[in-house]
C-alpha positions in Angstrom: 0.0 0.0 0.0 1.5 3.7 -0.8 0.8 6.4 1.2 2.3 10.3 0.2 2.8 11.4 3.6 3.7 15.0 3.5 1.4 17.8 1.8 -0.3 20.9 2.0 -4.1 21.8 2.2 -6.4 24.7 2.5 -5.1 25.5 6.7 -1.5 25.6 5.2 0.0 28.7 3.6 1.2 29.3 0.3 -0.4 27.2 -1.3 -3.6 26.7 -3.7 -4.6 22.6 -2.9 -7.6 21.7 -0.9 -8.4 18.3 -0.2 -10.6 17.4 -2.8 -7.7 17.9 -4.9 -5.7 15.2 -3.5 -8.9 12.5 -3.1 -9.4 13.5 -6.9 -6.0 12.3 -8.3 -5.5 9.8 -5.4 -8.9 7.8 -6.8 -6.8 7.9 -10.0 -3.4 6.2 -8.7 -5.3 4.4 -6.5 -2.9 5.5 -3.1 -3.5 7.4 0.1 -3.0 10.5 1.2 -1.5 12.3 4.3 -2.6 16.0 4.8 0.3 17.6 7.4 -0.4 21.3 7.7 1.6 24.2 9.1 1.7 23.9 12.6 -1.6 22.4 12.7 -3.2 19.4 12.7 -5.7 19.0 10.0 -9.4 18.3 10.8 -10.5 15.7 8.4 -9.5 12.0 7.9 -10.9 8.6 7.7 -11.7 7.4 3.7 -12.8 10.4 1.9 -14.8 9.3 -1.6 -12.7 5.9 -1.5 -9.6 7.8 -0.5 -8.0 7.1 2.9 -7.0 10.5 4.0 -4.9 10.8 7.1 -4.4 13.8 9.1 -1.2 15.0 10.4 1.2 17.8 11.4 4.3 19.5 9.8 5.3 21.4 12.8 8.0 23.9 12.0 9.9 24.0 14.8 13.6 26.1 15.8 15.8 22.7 15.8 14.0 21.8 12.0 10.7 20.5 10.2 9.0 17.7 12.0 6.0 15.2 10.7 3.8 14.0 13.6 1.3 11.7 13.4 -0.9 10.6 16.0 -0.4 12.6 18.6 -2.6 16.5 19.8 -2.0 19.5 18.2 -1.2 21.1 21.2 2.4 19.5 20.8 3.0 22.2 18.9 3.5 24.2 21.7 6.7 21.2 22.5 9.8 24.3 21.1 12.4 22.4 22.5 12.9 19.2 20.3 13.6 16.1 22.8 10.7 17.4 24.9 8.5 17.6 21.6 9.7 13.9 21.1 9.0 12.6 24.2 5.3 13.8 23.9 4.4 12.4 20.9 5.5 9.0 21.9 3.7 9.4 25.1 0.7 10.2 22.9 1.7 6.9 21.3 1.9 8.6 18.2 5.3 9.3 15.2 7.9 12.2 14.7 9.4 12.1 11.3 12.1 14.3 10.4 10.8 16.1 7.3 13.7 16.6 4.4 16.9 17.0 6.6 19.2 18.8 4.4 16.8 21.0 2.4 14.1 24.0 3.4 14.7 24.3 7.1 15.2 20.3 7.9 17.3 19.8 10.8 20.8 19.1 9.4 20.2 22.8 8.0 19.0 24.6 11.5 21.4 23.2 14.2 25.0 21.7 14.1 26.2 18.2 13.0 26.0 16.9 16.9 22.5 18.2 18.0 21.5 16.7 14.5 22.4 13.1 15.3 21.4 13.3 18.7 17.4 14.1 17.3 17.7 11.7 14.4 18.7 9.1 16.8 15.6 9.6 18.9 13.1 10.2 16.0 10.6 7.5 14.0 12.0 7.6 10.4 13.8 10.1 8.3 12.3 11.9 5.0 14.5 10.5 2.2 12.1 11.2 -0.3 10.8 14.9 -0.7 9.0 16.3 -3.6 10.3 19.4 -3.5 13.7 18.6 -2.4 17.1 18.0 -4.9 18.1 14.4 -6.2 21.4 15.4 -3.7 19.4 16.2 -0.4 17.3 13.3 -0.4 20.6 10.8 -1.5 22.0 12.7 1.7 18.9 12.0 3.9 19.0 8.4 2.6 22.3 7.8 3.8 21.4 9.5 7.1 18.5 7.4 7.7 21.2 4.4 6.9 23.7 5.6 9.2 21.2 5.5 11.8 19.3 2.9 11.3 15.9 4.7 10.7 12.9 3.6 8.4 13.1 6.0 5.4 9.8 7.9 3.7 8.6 9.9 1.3 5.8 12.7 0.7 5.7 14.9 -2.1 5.6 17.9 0.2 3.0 19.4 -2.5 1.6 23.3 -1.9 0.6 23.1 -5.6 -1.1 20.9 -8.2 2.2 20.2 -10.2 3.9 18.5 -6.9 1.1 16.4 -5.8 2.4 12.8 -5.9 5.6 13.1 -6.8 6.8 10.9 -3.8 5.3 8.4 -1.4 6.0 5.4 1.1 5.1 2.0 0.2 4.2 -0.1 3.4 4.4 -3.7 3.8 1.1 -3.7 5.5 -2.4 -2.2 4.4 -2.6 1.0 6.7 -6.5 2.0 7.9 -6.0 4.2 10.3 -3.7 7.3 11.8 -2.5 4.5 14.5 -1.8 1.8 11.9 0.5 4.5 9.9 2.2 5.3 13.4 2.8 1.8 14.3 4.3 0.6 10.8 6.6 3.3 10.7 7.9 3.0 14.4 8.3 -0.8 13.0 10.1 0.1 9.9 8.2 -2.0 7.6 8.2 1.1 5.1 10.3 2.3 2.3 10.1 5.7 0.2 9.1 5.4 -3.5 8.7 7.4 -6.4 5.1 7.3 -7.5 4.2 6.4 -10.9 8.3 7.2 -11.6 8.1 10.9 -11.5 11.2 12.2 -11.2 12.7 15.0 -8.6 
């Protein structure tokens, strides 16, 4: 089953998708669809006109760009990273960390050490990003590697060009928010290209 799990909707910023965007093409490919806003956590899921939709959070936060599923939108107000972290797993939910060497990921907004130290404690590592160069996501690959972390991917899309672009195959058929979060904190994911668009 694939699953793009980063992109943007009508609660997000800069950009021009709404959800019946997504469902729309999703129906077509025949995959799911995460929906991570800004800072928020968006306020529909469950199957949409066929489509699973789940909701989720890209929390921009001062050590990097964080996915987070299955846990309150009040960790948003987590700022310092390991407490952040330790939240969402209490909430038994996942912390990804979104495209590590490009936008603000967190190889980008602290030093080398600090870097490691939150990769080591997060889910999985964004190795695919839609909007992100061939380069950053072969270096986010080989930082998920070093670590041993579950690599994923999300076409990160604001606009209808990007949607789709990227996506995480999982071993498993996902039907839920707390499916998604227990796959990935099991590893038994990898990041794809969908229908072989290229970065």
């Amino acid at each position: 089953m694939i699953v793009d799990l980063h992109n943007h909707a009508e609660r997000s910023r800069n950009t021009d998708l709404r959800l019946e965007d997504y469902v729309q093409e999703a129906r077509r490919l025949r995959v799911a669809v995460a929906i991570t806003e800004h800072n928020r956590l968006y306020d529909r899921g469950g199957v949409v006109n066929g489509v699973l939709v789940l909701p989720g959070i890209e929390i921009l936060n001062d050590y990097g760009d964080f996915l987070v599923f299955g846990a309150p939108e009040d960790c948003v107000a987590y700022r310092e990273i390991f407490a952040l972290i330790d939240y969402v797993h209490r909430c038994g939910g996942a912390i990804i960390a979104a495209h590590p060497f490009a936008g603000y990921g967190v190889c980008r907004a602290v030093d080398p050490g600090t870097a490691d130290q939150i990769i080591a404690r997060v889910d999985a590592v964004e190795v695919l990003n839609g909007r992100a160069s061939a380069d950053d996501c072969e270096k986010a690959r080989r930082l998920a590697m070093a670590h041993g972390k579950p690599g994923v991917g999300g076409s990160d899309a604001h606009h209808g060009g990007e949607m789709f672009r990227m996506g995480t195959r999982f071993e498993r058929r996902i039907e839920s928010v707390s499916d998604l979060v227990r796959e990935i904190r099991l590893g038994r994911c990898e990041a794809i290209r969908v229908g072989g668009r290229e970065i």
